[in-house]
N, C-alpha and C positions, 0 to 999 in steps of 0.2 A: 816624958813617959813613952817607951815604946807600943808603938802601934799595934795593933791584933791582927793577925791577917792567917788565911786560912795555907795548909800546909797539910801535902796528901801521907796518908800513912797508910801502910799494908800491913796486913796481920792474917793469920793462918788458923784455920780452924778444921778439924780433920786434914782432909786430903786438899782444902779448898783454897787459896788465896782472894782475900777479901778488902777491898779499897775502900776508905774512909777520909774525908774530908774534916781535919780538925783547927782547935785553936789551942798553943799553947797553953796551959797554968801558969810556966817559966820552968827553968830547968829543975829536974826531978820531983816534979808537983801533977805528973798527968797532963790531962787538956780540961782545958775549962768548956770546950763542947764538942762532940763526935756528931757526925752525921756517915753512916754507910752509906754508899750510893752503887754497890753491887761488887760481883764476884769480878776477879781478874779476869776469868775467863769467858765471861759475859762482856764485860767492856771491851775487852781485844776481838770484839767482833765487828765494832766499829773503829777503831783505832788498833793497832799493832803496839803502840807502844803508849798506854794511855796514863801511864802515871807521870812519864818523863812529860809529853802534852799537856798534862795540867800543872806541872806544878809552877810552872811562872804564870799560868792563864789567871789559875786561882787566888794568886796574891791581889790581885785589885777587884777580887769580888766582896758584896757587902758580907759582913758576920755576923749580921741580924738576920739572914736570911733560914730558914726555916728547911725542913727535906721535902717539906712541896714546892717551896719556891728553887731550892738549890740544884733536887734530882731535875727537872726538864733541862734547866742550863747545861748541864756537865753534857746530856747526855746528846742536846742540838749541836754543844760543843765539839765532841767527838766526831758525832756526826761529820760535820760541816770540814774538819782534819782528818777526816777519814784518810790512811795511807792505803794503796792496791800494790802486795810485792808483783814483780811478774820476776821471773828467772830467765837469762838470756841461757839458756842448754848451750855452750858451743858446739858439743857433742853431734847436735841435731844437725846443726850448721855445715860440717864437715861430710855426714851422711849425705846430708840434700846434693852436696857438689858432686858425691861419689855417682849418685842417682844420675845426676845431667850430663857426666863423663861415661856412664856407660848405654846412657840414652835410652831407658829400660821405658818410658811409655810415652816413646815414636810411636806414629802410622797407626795407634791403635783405633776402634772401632768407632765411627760416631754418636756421640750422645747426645740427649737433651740434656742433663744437668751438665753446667757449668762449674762444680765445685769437684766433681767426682776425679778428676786425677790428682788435686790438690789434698782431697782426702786422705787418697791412696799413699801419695808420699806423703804426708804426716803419719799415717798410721804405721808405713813401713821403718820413718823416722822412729816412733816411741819403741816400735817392736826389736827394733836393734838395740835400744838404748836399756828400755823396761820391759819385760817380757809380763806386760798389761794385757788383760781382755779386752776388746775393743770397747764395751762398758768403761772401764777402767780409761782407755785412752779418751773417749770422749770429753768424760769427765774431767781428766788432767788439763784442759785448756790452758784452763784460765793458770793452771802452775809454769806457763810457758809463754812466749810473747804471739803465740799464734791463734790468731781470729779467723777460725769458716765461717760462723754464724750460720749453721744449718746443723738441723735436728737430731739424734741418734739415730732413726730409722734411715738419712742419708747413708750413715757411715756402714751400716748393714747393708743397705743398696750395696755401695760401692764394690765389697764383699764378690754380687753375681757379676758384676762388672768386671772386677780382677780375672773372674771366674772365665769368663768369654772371650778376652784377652789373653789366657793366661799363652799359649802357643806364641803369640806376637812377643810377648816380654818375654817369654826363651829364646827366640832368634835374636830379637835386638839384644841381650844380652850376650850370645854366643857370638854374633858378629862383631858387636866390640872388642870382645875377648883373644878374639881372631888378627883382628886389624892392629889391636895394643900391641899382640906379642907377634904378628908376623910368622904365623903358622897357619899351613894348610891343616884347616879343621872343619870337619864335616856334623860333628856331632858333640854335642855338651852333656860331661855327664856330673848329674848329681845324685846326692844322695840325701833324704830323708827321714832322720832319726826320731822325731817324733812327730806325731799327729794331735792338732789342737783342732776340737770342735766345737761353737758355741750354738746353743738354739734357745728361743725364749722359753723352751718347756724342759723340765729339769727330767721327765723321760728321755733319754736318748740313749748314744752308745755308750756303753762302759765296760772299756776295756784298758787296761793297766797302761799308762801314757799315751790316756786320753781325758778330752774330757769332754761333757755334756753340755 
């Protein structure tokens, strides 16, 4: 007599995908017992792929087991397999080299925080990449393999930082600019097509490519 052993099914109700732990009846006979044990999109918070994860874990659990005894196991289960993606950007990878070829924050000002230029070229990394508010970049961390471990209001620091500097990263850029191509060049000229500004009060400037 073959053995009972449990076998995860998913099924849809409205907009929602919902995982269930069952057992056989035999073929086209249902399940002789369901147990839910939450939404897909609840479990994929601990696990990324929590069905394919259970379904060998589940065959050598009891089937006597009950949804108070069943739900903690699945869910220390998952836990405990929890997968973290991180994405290698190369994108960013190639920017950062551009950044230390054109040597854009040499000689600048000295600081007490130790994070603040690492910020700066992350931020300037995302800003080429995703045109993020620095909210927005902070919070993409963790979508990236890059760890500051320092607070939003660093990266807003950073910001008057850029800001104080900003004359030094125009020369060091100008003089690389110079040195690469071997022209006598006295002056860099850019240009400015839009203006982004962030402040934590949603009064501010509003004017048509811009923002508050």
């Amino acid at each position: 007599m073959k053995k009972d052993k449990w076998i995860v099914v998913k099924s849809k109700r409205k907009d929602e995908y919902y995982i269930s732990l069952a057992i056989s009846g035999g073929y086209g006979k249902g399940y002789k017992k369901s147990i839910g044990i939450g939404s897909l999109s609840e479990l994929q918070k601990f696990n990324s792929d929590p069905i394919n994860a259970l379904k060998t874990e589940c065959e050598n659990w009891d089937t006597e087991w009950d949804r108070n005894k069943l739900k903690p196991i699945v869910d220390k289960f998952l836990k405990k397999n929890q997968t973290k993606i991180k994405v290698s950007n190369y994108s960013l990878e190639i920017i950062n080299k551009f950044i230390d070829k054109l040597n854009i924050f040499n000689d600048l000002k000295s600081t007490k925080s130790k994070n603040v230029v690492d910020i700066l070229r992350y931020m300037l990394q995302k800003r080429v990449v995703e045109k993020k508010s620095i909210w927005g970049i902070f919070n993409s961390q963790e979508e990236t393999d890059t760890e500051l471990n320092v607070g939003k209001t660093s990266f807003y620091n950073a910001l008057d930082y850029l800001f104080d500097n900003k004359e030094q990263i125009l020369k060091n850029i100008n003089n690389q600019l110079v040195s690469e191509n071997k022209r006598k060049l006295q002056v860099l000229w850019y240009d400015t097509t839009t203006a982004y500004f962030e402040s934590f009060s949603r009064i501010g400037i509003r004017v048509q490519g811009t923002n508050s």
